[in-house]
KOLGU-4560 file (N, C-alpha, C; in nm, 3 decimals, padded with zeros to 5 digits):
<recs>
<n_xx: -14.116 n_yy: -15.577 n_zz: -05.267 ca_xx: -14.029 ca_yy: -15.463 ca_zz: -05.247 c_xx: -13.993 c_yy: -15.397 c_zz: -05.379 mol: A seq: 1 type: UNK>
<n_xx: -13.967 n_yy: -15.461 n_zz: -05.468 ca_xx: -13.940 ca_yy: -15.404 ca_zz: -05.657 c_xx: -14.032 c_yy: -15.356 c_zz: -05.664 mol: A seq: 2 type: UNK>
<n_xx: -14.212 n_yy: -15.372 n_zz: -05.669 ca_xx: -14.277 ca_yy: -15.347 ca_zz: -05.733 c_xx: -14.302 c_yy: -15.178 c_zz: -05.646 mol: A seq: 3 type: UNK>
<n_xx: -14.292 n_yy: -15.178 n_zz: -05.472 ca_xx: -14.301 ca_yy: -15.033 ca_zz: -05.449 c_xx: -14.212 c_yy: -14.922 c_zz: -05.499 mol: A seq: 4 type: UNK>
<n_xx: -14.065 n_yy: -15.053 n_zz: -05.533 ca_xx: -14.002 ca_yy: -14.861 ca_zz: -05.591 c_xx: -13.997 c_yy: -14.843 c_zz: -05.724 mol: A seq: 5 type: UNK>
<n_xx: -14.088 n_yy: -14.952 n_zz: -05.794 ca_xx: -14.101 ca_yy: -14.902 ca_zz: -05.892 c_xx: -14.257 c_yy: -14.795 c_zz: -05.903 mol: A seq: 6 type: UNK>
<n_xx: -14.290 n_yy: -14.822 n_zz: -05.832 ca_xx: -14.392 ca_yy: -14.727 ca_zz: -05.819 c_xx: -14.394 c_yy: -14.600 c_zz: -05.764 mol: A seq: 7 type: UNK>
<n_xx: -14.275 n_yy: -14.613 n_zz: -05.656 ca_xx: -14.236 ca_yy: -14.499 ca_zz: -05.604 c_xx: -14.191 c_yy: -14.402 c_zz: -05.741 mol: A seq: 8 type: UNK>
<n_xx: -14.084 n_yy: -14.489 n_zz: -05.806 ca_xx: -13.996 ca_yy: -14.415 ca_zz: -05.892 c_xx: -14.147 c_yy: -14.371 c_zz: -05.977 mol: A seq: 9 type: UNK>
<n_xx: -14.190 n_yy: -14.410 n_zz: -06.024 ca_xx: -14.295 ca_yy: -14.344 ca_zz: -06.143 c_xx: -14.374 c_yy: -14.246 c_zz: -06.074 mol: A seq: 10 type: UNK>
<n_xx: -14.399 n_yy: -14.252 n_zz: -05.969 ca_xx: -14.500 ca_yy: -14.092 ca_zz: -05.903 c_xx: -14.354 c_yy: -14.036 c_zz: -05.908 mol: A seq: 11 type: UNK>
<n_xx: -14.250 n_yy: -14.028 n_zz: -05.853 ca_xx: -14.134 ca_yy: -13.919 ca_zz: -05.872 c_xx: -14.135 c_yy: -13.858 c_zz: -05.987 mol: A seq: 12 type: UNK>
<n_xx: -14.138 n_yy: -13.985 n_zz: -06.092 ca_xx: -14.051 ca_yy: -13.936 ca_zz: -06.266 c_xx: -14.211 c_yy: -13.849 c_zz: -06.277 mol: A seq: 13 type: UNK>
<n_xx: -14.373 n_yy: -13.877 n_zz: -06.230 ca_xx: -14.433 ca_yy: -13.788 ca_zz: -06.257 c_xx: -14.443 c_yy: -13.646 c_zz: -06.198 mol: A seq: 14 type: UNK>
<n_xx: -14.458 n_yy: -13.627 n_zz: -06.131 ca_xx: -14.411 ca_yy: -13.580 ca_zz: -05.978 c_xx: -14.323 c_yy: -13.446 c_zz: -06.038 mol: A seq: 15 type: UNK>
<n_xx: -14.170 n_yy: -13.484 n_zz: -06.085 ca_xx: -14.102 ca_yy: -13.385 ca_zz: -06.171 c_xx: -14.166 c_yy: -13.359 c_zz: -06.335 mol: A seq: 16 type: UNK>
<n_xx: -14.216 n_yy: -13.451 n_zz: -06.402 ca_xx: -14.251 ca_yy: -13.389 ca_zz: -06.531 c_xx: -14.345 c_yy: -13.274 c_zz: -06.496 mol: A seq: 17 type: UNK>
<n_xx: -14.481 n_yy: -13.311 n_zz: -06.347 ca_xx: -14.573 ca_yy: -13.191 ca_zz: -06.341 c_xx: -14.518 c_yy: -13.062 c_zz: -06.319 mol: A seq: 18 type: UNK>
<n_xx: -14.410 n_yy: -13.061 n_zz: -06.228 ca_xx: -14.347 ca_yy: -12.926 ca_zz: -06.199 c_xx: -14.275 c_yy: -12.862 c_zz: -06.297 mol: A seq: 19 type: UNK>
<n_xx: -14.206 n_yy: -12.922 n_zz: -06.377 ca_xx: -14.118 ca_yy: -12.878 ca_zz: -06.495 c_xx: -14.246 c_yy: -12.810 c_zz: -06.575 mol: A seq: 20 type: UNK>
<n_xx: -14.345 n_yy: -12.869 n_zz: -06.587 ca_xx: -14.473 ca_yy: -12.822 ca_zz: -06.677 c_xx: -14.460 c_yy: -12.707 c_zz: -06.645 mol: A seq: 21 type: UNK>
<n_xx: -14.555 n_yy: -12.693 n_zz: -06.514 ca_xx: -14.611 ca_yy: -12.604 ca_zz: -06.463 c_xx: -14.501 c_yy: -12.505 c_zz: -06.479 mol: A seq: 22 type: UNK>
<n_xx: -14.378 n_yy: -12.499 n_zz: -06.394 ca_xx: -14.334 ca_yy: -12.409 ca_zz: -06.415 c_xx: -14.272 c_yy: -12.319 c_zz: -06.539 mol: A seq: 23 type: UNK>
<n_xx: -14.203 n_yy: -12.414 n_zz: -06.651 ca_xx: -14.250 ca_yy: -12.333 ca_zz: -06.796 c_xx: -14.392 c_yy: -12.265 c_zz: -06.817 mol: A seq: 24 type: UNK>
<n_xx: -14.488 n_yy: -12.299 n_zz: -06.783 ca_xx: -14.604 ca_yy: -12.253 ca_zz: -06.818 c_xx: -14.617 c_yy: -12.112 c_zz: -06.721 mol: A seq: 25 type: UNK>
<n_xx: -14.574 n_yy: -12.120 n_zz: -06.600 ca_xx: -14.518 ca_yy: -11.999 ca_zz: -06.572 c_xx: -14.483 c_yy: -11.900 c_zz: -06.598 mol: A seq: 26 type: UNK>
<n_xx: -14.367 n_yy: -11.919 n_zz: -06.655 ca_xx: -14.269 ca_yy: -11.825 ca_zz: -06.747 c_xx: -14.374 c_yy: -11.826 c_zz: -06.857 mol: A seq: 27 type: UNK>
<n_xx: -14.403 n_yy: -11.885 n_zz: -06.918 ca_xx: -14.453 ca_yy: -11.871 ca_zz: -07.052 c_xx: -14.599 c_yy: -11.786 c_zz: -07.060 mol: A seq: 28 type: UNK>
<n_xx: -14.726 n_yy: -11.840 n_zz: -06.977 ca_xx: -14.816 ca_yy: -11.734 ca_zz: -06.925 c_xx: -14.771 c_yy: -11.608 c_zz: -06.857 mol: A seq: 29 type: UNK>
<n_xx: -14.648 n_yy: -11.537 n_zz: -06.806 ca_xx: -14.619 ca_yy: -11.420 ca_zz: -06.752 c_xx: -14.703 c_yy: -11.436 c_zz: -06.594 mol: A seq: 30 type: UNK>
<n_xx: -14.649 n_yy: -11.542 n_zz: -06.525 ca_xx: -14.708 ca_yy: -11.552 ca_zz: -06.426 c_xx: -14.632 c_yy: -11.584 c_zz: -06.314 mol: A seq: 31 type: UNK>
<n_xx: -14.501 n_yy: -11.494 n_zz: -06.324 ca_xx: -14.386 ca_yy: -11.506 ca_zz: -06.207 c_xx: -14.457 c_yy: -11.412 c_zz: -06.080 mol: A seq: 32 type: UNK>
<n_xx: -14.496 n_yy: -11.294 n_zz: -06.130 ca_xx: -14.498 ca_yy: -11.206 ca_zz: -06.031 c_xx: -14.618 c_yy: -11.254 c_zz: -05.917 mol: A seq: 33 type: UNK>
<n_xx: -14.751 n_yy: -11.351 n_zz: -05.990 ca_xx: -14.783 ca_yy: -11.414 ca_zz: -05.905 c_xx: -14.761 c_yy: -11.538 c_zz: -05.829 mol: A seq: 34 type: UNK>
<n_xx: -14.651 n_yy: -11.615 n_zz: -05.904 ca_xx: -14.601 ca_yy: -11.698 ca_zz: -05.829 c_xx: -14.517 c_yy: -11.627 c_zz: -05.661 mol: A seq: 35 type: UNK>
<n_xx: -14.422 n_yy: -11.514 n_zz: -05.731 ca_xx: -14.350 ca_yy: -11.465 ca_zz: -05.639 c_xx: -14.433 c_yy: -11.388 c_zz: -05.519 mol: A seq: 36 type: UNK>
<n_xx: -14.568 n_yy: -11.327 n_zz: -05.559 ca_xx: -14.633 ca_yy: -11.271 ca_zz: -05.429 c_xx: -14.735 c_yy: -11.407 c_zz: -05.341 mol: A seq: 37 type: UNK>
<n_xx: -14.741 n_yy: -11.485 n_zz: -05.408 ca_xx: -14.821 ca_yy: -11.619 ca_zz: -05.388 c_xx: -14.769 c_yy: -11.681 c_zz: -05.259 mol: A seq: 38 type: UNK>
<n_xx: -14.561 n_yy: -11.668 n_zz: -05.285 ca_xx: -14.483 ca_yy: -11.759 ca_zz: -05.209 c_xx: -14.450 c_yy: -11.673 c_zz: -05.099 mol: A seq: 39 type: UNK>
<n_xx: -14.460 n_yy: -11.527 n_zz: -05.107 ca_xx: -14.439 ca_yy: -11.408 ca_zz: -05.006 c_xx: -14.566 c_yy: -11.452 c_zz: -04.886 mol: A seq: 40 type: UNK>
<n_xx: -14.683 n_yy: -11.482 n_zz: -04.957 ca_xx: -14.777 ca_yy: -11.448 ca_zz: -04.854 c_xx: -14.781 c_yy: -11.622 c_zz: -04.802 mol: A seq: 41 type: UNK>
<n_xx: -14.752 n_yy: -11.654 n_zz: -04.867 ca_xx: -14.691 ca_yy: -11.800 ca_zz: -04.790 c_xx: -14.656 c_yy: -11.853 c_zz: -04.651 mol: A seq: 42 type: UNK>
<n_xx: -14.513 n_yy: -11.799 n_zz: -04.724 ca_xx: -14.408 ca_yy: -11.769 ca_zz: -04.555 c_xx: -14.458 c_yy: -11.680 c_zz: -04.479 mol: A seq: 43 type: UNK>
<n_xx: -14.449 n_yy: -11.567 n_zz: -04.526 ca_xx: -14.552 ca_yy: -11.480 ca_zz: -04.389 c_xx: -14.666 c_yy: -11.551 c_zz: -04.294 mol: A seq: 44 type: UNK>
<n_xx: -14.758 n_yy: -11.645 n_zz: -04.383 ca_xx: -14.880 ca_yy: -11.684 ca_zz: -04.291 c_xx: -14.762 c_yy: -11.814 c_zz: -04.179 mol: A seq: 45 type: UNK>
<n_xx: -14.669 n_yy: -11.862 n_zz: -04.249 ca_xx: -14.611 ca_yy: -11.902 ca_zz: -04.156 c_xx: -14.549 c_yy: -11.846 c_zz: -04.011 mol: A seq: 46 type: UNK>
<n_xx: -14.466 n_yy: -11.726 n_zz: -04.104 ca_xx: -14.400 ca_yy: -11.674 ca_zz: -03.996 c_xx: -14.461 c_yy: -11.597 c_zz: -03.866 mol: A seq: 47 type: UNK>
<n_xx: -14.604 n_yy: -11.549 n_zz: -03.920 ca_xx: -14.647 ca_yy: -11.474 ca_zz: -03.852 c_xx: -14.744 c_yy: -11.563 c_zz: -03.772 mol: A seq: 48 type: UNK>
<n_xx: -14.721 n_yy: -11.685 n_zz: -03.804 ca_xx: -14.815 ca_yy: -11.785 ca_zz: -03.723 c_xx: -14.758 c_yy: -11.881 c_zz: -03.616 mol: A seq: 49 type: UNK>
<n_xx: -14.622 n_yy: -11.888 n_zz: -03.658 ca_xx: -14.526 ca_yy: -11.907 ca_zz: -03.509 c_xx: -14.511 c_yy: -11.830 c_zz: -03.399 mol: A seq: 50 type: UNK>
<n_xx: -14.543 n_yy: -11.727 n_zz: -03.438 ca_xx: -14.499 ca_yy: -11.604 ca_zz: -03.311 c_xx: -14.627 c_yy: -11.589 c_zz: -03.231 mol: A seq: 51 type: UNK>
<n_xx: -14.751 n_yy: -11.627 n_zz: -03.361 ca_xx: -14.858 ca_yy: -11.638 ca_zz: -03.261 c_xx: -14.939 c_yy: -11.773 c_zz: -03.183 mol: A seq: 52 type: UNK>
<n_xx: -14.896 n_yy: -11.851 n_zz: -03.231 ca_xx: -14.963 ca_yy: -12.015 ca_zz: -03.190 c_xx: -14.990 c_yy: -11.986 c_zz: -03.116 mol: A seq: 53 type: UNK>
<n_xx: -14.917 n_yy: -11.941 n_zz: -02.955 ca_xx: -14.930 ca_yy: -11.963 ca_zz: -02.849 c_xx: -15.074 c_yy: -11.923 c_zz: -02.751 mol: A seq: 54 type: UNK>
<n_xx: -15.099 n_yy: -11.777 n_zz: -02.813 ca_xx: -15.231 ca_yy: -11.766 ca_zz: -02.806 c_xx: -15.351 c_yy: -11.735 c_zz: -02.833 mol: A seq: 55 type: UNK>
<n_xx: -15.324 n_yy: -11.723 n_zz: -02.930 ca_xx: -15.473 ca_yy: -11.781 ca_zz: -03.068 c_xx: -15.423 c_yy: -11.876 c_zz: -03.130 mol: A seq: 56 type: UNK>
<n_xx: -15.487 n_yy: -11.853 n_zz: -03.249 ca_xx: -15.519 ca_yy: -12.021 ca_zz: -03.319 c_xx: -15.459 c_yy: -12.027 c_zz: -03.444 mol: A seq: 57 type: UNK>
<n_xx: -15.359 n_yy: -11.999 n_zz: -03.436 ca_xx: -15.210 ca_yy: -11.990 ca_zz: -03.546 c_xx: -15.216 c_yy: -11.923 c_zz: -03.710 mol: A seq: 58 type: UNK>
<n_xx: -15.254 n_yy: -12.040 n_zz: -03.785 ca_xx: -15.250 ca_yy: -11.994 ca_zz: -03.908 c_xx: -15.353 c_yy: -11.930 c_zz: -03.936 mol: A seq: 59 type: UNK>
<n_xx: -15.475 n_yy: -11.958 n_zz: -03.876 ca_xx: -15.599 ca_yy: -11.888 ca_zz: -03.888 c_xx: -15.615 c_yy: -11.689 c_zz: -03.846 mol: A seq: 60 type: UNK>
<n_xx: -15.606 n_yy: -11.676 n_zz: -03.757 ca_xx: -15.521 ca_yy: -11.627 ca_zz: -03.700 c_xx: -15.387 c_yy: -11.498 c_zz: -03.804 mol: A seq: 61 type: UNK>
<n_xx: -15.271 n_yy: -11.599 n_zz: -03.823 ca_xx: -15.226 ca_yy: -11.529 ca_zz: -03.925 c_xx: -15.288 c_yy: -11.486 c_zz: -04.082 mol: A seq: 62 type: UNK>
<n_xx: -15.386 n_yy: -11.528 n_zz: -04.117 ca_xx: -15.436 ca_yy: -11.527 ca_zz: -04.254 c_xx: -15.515 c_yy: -11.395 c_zz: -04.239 mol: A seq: 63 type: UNK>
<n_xx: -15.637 n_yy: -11.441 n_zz: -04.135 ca_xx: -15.721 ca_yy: -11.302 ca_zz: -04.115 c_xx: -15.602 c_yy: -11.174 c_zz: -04.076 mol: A seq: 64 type: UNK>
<n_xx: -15.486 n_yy: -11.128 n_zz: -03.974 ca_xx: -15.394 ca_yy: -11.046 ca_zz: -03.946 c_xx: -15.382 c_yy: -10.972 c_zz: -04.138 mol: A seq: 65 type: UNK>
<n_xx: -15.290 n_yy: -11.106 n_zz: -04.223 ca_xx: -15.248 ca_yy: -11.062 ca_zz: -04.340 c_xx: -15.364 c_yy: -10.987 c_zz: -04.444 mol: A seq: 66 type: UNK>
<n_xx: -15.486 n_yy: -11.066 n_zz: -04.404 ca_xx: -15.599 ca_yy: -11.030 ca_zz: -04.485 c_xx: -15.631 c_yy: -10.848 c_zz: -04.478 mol: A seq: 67 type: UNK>
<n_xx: -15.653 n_yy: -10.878 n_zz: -04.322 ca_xx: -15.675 ca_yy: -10.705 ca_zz: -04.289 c_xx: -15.588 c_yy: -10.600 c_zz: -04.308 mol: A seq: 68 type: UNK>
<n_xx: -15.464 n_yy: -10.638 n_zz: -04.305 ca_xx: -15.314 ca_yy: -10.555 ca_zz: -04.396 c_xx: -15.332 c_yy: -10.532 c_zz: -04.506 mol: A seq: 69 type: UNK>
<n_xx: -15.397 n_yy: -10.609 n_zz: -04.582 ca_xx: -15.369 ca_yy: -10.613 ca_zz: -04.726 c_xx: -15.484 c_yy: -10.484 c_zz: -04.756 mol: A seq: 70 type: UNK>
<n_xx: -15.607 n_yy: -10.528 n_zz: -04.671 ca_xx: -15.706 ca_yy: -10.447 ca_zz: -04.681 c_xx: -15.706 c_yy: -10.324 c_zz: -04.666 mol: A seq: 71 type: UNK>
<n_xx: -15.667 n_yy: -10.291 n_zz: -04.550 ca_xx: -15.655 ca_yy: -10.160 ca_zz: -04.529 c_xx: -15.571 c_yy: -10.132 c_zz: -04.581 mol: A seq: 72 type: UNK>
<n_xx: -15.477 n_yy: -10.135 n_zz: -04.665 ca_xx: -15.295 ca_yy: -10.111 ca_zz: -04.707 c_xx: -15.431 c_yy: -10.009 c_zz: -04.866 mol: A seq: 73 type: UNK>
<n_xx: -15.484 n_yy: -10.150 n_zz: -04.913 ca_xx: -15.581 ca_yy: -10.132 ca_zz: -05.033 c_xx: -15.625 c_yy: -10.007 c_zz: -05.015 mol: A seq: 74 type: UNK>
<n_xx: -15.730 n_yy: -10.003 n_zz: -04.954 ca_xx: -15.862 ca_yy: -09.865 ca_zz: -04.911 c_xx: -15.768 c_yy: -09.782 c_zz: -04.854 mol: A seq: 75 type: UNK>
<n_xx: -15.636 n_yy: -09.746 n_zz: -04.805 ca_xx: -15.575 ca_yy: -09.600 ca_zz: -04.816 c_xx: -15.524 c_yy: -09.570 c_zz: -04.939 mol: A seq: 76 type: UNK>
<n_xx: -15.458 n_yy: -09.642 n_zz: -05.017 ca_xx: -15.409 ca_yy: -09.665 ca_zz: -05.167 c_xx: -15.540 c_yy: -09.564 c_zz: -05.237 mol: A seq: 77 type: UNK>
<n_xx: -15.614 n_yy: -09.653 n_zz: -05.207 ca_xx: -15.763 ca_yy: -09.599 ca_zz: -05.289 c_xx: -15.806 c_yy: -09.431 c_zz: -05.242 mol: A seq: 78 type: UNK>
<n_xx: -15.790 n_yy: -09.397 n_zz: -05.153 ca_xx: -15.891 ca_yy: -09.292 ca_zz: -05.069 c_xx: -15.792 c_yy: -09.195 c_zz: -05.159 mol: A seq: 79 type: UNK>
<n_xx: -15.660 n_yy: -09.203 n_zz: -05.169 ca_xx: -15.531 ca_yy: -09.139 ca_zz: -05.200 c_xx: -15.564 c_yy: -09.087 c_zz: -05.368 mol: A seq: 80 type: UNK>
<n_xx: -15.593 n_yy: -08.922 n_zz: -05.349 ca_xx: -15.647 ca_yy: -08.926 ca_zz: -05.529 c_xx: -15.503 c_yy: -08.878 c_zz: -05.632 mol: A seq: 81 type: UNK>
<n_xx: -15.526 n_yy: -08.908 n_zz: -05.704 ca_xx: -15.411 ca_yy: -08.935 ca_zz: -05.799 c_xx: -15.450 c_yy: -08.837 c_zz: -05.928 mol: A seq: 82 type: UNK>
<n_xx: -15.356 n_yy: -08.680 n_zz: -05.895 ca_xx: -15.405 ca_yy: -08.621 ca_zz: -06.014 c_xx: -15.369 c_yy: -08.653 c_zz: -06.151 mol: A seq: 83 type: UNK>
<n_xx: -15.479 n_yy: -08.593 n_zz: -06.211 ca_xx: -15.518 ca_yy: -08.659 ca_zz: -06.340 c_xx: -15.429 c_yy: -08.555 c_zz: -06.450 mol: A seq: 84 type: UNK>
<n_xx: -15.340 n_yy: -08.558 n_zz: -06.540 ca_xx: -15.262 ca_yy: -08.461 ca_zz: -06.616 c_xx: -15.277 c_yy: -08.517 c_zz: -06.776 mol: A seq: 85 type: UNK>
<n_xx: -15.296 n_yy: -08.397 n_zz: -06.816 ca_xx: -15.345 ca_yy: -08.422 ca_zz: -06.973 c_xx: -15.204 c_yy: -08.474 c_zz: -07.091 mol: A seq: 86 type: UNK>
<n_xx: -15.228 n_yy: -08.595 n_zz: -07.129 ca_xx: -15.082 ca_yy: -08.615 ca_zz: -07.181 c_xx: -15.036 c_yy: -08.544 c_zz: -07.289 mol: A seq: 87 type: UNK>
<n_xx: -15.199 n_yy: -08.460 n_zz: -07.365 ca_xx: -15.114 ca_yy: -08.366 ca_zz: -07.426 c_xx: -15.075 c_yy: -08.263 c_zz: -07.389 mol: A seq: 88 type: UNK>
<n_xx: -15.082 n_yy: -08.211 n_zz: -07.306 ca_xx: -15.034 ca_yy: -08.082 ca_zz: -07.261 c_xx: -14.999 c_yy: -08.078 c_zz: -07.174 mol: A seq: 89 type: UNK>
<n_xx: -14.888 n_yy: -08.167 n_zz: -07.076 ca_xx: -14.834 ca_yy: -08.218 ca_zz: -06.911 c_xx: -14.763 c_yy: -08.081 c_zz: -06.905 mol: A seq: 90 type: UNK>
<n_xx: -14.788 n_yy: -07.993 n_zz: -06.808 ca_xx: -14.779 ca_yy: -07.860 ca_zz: -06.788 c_xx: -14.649 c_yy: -07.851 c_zz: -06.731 mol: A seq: 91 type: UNK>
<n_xx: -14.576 n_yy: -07.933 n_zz: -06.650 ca_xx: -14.472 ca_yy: -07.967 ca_zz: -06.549 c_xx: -14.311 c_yy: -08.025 c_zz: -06.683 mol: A seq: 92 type: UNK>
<n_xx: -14.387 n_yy: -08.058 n_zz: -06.769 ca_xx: -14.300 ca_yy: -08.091 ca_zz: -06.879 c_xx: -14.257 c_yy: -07.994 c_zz: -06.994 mol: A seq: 93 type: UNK>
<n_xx: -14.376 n_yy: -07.922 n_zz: -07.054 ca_xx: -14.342 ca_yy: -07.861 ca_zz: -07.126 c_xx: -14.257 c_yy: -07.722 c_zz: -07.098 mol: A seq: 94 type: UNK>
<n_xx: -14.296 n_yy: -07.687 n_zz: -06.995 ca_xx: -14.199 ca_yy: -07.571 ca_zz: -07.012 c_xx: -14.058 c_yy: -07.573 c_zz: -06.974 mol: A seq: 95 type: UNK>
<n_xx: -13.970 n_yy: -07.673 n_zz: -06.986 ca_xx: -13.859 ca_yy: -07.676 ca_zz: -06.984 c_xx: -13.797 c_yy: -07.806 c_zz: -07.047 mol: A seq: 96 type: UNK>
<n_xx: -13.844 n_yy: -07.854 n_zz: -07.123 ca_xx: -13.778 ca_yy: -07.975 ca_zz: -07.184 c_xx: -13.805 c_yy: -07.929 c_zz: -07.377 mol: A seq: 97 type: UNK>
<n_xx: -13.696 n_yy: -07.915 n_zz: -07.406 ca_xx: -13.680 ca_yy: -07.929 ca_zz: -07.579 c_xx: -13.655 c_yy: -08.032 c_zz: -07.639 mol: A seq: 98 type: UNK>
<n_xx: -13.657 n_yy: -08.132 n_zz: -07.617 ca_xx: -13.561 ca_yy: -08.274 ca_zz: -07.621 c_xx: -13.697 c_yy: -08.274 c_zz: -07.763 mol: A seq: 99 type: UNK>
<n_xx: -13.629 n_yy: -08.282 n_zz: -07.898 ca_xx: -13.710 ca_yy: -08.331 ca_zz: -07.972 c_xx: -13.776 c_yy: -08.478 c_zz: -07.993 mol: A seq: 100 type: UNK>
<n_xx: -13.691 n_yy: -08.590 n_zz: -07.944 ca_xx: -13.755 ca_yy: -08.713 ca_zz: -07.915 c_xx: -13.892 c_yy: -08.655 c_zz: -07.821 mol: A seq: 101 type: UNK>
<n_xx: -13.875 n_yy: -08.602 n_zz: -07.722 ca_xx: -13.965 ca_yy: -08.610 ca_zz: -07.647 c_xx: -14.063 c_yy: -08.507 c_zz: -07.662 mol: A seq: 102 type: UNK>
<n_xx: -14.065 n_yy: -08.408 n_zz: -07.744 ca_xx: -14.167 ca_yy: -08.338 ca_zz: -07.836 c_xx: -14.261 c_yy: -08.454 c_zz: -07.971 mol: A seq: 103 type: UNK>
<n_xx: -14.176 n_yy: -08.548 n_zz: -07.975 ca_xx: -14.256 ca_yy: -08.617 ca_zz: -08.079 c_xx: -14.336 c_yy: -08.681 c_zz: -08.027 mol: A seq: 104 type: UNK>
<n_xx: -14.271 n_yy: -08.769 n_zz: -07.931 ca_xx: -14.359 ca_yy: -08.813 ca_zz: -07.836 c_xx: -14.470 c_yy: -08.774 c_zz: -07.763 mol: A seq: 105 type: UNK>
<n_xx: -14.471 n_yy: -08.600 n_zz: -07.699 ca_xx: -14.556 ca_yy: -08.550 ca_zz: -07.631 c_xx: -14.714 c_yy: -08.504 c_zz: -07.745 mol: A seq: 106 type: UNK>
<n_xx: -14.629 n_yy: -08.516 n_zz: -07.878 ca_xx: -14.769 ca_yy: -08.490 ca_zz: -08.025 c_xx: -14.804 c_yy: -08.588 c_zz: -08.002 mol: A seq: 107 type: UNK>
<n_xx: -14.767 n_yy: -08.701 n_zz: -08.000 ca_xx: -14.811 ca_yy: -08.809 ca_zz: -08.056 c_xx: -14.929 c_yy: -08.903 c_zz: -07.975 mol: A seq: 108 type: UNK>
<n_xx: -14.902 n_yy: -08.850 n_zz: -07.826 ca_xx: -14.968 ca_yy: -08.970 ca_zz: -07.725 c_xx: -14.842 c_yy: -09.058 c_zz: -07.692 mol: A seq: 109 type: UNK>
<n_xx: -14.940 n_yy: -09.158 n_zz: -07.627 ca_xx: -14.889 ca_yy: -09.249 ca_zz: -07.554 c_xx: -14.867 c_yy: -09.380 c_zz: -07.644 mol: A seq: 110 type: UNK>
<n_xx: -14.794 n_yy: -09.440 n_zz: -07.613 ca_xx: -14.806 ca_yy: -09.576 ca_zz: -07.704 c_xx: -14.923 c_yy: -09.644 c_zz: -07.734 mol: A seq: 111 type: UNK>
<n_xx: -14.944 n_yy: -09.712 n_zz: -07.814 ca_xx: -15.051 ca_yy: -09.791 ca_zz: -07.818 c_xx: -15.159 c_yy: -09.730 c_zz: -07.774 mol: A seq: 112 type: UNK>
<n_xx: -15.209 n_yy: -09.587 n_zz: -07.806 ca_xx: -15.325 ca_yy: -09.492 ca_zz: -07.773 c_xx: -15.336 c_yy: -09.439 c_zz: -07.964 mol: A seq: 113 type: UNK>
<n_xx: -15.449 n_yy: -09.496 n_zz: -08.013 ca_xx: -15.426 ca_yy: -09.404 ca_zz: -08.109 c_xx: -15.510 c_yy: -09.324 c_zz: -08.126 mol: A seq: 114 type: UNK>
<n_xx: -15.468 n_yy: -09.192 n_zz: -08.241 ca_xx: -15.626 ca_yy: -09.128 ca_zz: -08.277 c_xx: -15.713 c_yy: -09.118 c_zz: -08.335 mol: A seq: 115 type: UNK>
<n_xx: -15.807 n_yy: -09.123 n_zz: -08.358 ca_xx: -15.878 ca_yy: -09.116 ca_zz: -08.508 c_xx: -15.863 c_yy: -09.047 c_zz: -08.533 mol: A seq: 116 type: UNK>
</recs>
């Protein structure tokens, strides 16, 4: 009986060192936002797989539903054209803004764009 909880206890004490890892490494790689959409589509395959158990085949089922959302959500995103405006000369800006910060800015480009 000692020797299981001591064994128990050591997969625990490892158990928490892996997660403490991982999750600094988290934070530290900039990898919340996929943790946080990771755990979204999570629960959803859950939630949306209770409501359906009954007649299809649950999580399966919910995954393909989420898959094809995501998909089509994608390819209208995409079809959707996104005009293109010249950052030096944003036509909608210049003629009414004097703000000299934002004249320096509008010479200059964009951050981290430079020119030769």
């Amino acid at each position: 009986m000692t020797q299981s909880r001591s064994t128990e206890l050591r997969f625990d004490i490892a158990a928490w060192v892996t997660s403490g890892t991982l999750l600094f490494l988290t934070i530290y790689l900039h990898l919340l936002p996929a943790l946080l959409a990771g755990l979204l589509v999570y629960e959803l395959v859950h939630v949306i797989a209770e409501r359906i158990t009954a007649r299809t085949g649950g999580k399966v089922a919910a995954v393909g539903l989420l898959a094809t959302l995501i998909v089509g959500l994608l390819v209208i995103a995409a079809a959707i054209p996104i005009p293109v405006i010249s950052w030096k000369n944003p036509p909608c800006i210049r003629s009414f803004v004097s703000d000299p910060l934002l004249s320096i800015l509008l010479r200059r480009g964009p951050p981290g764009v430079y020119n030769a």
